[in-house]
mmCIF file of the N, C-alpha and C atoms, coordinates in Angstrom:
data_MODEL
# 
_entry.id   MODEL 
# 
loop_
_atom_site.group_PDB 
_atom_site.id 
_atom_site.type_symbol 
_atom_site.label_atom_id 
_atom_site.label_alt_id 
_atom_site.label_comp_id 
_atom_site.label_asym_id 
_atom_site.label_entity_id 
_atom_site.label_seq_id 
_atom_site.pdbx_PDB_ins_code 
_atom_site.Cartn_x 
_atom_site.Cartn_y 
_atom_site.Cartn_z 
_atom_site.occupancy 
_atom_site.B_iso_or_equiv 
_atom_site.pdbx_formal_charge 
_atom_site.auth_seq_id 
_atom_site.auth_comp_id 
_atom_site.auth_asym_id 
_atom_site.auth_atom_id 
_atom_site.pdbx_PDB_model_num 
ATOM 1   N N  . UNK A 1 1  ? 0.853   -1.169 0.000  1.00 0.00 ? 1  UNK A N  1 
ATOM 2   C CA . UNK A 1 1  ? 0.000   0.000  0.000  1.00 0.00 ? 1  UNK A CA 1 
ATOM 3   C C  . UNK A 1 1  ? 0.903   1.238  0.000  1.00 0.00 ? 1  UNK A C  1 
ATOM 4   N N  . UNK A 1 2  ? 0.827   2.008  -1.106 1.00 0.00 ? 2  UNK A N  1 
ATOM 5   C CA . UNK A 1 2  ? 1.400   3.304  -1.131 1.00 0.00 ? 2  UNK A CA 1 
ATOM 6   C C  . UNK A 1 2  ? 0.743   4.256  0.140  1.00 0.00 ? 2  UNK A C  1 
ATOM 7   N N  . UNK A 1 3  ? 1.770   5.513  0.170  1.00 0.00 ? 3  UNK A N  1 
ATOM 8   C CA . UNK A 1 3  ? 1.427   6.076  1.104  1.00 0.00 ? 3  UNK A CA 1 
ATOM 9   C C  . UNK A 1 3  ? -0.091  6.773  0.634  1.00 0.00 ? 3  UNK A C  1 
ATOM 10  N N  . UNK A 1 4  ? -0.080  7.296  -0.593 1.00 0.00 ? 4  UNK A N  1 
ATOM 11  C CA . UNK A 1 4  ? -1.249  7.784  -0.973 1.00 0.00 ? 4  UNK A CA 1 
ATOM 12  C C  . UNK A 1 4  ? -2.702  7.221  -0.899 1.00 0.00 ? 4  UNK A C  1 
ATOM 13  N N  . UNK A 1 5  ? -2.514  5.809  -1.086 1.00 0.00 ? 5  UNK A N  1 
ATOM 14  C CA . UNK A 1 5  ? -3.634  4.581  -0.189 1.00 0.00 ? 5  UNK A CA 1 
ATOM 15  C C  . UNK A 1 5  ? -3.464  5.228  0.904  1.00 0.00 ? 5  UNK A C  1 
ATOM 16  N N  . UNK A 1 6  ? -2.979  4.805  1.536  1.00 0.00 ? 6  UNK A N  1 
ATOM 17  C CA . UNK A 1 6  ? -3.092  5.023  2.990  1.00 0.00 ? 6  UNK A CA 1 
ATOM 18  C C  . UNK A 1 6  ? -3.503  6.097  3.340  1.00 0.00 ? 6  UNK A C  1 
ATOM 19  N N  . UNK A 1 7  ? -3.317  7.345  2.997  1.00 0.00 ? 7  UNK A N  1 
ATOM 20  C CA . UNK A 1 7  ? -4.095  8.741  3.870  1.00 0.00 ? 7  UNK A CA 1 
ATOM 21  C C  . UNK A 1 7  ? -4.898  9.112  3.031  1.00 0.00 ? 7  UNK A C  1 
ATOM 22  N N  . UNK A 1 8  ? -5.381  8.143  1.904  1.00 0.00 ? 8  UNK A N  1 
ATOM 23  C CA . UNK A 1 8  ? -6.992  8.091  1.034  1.00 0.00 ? 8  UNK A CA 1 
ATOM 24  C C  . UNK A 1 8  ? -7.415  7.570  1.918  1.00 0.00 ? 8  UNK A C  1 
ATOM 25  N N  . UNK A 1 9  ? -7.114  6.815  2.927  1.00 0.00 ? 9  UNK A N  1 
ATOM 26  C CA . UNK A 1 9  ? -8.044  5.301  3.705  1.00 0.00 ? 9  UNK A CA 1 
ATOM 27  C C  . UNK A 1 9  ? -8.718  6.077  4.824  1.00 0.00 ? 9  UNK A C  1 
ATOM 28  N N  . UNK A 1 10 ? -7.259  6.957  5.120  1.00 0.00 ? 10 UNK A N  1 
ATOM 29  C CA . UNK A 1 10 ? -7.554  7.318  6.621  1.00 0.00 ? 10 UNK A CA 1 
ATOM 30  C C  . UNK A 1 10 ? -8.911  8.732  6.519  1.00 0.00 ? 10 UNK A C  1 
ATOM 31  N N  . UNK A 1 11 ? -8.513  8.820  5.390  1.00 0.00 ? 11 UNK A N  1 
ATOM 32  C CA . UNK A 1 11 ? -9.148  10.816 4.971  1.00 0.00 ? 11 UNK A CA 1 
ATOM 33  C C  . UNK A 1 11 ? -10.963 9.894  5.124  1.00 0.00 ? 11 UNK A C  1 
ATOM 34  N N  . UNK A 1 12 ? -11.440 8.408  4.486  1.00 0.00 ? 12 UNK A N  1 
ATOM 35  C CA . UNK A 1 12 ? -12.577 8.396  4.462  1.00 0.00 ? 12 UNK A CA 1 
ATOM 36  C C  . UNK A 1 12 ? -12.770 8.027  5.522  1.00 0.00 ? 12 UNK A C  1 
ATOM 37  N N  . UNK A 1 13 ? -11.972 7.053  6.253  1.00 0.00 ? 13 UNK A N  1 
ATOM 38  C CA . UNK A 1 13 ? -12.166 7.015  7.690  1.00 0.00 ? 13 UNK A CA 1 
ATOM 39  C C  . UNK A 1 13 ? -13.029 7.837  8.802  1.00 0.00 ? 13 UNK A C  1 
ATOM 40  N N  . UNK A 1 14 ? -12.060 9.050  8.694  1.00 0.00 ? 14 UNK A N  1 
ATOM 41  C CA . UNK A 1 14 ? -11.836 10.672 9.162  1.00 0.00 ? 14 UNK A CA 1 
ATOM 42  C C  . UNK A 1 14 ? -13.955 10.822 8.842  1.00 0.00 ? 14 UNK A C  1 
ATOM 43  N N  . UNK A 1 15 ? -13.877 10.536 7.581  1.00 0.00 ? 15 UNK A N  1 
ATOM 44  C CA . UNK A 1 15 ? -14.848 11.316 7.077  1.00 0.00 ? 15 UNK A CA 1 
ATOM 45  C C  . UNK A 1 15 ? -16.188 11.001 7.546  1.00 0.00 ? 15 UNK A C  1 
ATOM 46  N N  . UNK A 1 16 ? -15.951 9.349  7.566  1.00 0.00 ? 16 UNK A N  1 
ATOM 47  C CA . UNK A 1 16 ? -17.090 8.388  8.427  1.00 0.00 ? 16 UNK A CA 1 
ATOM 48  C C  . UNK A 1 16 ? -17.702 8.747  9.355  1.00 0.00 ? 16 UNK A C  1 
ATOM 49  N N  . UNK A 1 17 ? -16.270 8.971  10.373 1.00 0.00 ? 17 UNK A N  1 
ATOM 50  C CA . UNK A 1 17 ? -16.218 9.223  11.855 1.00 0.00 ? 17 UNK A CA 1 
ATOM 51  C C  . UNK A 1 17 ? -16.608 10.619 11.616 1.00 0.00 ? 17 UNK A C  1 
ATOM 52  N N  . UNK A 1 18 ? -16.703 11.288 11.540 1.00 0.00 ? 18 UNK A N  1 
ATOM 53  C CA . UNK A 1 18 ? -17.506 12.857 11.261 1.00 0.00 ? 18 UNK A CA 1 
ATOM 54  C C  . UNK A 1 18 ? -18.538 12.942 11.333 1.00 0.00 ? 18 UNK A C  1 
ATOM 55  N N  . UNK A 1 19 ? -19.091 12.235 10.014 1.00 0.00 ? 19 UNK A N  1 
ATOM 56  C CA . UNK A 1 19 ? -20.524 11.731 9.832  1.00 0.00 ? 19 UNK A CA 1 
ATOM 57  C C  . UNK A 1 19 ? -21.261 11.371 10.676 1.00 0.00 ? 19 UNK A C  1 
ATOM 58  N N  . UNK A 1 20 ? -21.326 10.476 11.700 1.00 0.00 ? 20 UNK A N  1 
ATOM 59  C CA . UNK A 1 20 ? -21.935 9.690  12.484 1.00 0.00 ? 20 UNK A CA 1 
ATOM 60  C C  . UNK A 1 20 ? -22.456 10.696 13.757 1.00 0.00 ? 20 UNK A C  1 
ATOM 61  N N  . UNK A 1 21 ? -22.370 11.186 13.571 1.00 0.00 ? 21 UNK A N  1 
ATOM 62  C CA . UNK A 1 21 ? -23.131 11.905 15.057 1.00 0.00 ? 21 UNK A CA 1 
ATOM 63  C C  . UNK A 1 21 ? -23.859 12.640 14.186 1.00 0.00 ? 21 UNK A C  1 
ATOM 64  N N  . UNK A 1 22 ? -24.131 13.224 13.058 1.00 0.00 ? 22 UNK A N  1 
ATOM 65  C CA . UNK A 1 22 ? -24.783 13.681 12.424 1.00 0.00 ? 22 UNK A CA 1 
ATOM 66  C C  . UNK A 1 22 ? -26.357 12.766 11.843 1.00 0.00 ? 22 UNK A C  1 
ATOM 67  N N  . UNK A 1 23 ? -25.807 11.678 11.425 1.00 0.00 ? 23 UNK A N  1 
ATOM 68  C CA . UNK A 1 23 ? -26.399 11.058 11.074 1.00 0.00 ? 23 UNK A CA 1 
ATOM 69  C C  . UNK A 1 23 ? -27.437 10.402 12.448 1.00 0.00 ? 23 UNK A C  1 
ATOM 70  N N  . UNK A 1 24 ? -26.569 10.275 13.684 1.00 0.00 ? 24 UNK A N  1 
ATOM 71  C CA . UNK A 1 24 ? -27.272 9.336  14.251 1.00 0.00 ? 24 UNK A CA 1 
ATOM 72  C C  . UNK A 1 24 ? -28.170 10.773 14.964 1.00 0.00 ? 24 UNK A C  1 
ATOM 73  N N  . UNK A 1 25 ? -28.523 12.079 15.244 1.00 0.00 ? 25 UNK A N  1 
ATOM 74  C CA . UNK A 1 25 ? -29.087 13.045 15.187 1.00 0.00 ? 25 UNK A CA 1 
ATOM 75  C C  . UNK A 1 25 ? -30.551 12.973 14.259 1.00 0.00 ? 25 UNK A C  1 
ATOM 76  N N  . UNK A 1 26 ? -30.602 12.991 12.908 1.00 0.00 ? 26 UNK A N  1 
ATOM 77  C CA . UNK A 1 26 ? -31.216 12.991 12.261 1.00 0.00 ? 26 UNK A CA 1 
ATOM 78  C C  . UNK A 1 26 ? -32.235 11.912 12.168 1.00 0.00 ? 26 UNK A C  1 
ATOM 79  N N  . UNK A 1 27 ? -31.281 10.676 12.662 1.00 0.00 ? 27 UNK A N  1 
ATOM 80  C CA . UNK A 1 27 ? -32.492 9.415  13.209 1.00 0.00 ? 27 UNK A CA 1 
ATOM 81  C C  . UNK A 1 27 ? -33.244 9.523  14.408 1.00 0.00 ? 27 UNK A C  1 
ATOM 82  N N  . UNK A 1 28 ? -32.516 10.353 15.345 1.00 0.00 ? 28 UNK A N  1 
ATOM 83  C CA . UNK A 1 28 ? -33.481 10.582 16.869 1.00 0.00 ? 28 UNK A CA 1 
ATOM 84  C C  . UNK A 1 28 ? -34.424 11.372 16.157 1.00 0.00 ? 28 UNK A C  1 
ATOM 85  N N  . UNK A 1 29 ? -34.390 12.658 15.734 1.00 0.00 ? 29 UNK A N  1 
ATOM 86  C CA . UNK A 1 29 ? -35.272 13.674 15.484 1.00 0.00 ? 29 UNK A CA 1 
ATOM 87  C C  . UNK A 1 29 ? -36.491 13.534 14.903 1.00 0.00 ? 29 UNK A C  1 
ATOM 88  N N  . UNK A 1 30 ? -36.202 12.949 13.429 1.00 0.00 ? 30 UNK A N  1 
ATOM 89  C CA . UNK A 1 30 ? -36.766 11.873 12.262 1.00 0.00 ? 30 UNK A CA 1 
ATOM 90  C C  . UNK A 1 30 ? -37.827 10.908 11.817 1.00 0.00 ? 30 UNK A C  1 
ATOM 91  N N  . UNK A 1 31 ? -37.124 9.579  13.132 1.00 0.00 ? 31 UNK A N  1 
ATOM 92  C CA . UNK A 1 31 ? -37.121 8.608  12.808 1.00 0.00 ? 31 UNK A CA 1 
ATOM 93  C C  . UNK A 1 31 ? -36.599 7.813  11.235 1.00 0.00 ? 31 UNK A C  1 
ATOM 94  N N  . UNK A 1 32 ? -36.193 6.919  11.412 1.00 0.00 ? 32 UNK A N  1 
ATOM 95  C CA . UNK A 1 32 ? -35.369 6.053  10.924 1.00 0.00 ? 32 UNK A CA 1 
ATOM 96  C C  . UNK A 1 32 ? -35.586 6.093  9.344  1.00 0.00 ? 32 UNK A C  1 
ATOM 97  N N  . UNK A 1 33 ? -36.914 5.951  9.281  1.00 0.00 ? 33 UNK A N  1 
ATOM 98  C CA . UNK A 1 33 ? -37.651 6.117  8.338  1.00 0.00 ? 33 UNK A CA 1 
ATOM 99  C C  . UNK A 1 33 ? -37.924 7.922  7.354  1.00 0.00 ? 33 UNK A C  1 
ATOM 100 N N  . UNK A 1 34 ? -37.837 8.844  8.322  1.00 0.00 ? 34 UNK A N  1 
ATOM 101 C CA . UNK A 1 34 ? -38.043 9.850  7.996  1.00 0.00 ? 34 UNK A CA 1 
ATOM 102 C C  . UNK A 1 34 ? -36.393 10.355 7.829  1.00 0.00 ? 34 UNK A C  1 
ATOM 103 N N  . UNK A 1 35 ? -35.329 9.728  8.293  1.00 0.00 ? 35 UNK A N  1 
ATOM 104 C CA . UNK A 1 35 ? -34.377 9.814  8.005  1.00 0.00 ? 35 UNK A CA 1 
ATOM 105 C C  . UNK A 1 35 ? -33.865 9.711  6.549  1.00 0.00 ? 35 UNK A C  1 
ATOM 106 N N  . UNK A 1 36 ? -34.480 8.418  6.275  1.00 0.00 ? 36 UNK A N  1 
ATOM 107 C CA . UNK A 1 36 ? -33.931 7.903  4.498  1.00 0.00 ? 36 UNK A CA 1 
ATOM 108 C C  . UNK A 1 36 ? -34.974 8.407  3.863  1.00 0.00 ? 36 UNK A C  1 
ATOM 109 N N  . UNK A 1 37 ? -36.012 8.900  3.700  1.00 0.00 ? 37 UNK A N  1 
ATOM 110 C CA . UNK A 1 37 ? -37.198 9.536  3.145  1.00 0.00 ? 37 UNK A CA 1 
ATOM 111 C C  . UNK A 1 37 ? -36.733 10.326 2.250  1.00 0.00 ? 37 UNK A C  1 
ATOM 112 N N  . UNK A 1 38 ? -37.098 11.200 0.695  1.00 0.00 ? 38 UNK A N  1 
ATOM 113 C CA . UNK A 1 38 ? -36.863 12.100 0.291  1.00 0.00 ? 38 UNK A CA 1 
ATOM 114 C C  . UNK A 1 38 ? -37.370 13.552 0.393  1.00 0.00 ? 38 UNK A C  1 
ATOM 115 N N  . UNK A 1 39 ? -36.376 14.040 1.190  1.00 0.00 ? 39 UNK A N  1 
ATOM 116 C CA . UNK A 1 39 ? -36.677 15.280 1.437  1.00 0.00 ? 39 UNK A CA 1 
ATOM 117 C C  . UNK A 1 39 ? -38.032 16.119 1.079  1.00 0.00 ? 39 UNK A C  1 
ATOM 118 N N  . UNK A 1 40 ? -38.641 16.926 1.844  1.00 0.00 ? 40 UNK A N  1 
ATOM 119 C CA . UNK A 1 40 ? -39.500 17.981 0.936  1.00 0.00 ? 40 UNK A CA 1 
ATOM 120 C C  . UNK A 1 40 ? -39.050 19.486 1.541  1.00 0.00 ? 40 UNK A C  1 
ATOM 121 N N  . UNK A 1 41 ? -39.832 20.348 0.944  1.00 0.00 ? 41 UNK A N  1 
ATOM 122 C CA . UNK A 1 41 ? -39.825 21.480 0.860  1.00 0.00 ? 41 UNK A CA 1 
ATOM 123 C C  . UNK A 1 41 ? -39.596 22.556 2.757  1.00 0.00 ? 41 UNK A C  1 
ATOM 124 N N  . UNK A 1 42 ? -40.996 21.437 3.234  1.00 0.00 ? 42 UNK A N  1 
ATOM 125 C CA . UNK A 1 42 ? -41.404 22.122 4.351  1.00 0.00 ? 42 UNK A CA 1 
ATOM 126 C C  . UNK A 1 42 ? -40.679 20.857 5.532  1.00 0.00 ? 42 UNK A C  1 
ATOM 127 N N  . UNK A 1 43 ? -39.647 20.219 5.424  1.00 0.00 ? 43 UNK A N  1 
ATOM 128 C CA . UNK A 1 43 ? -38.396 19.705 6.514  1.00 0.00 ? 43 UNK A CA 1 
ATOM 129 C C  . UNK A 1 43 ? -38.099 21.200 6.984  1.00 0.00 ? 43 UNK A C  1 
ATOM 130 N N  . UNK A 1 44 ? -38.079 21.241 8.307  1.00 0.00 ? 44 UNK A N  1 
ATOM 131 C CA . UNK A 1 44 ? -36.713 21.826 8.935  1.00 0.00 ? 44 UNK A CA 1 
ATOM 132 C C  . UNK A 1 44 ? -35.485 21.181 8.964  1.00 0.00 ? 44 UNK A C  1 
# 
């Protein structure tokens, strides 16, 4: 694994771990369902 693999790996890693409190937010608020739903107009 080149180094450039490697801090590609870590950068989505990074990016995952970011994500997740966001995501798991949007499922309390939501629900799970209203989470994966497609958006409308009148979401806050």
């Amino acid at each position: 694994m080149s180094s450039l693999e490697f801090y590609t790996s870590l950068s989505a890693i990074w990016i995952a771990i970011a994500w997740f409190p966001y995501i798991l937010d949007r499922i309390m608020v939501h629900g799970l369902t209203g989470t994966m739903a497609n958006p409308t107009p009148s979401l806050a």
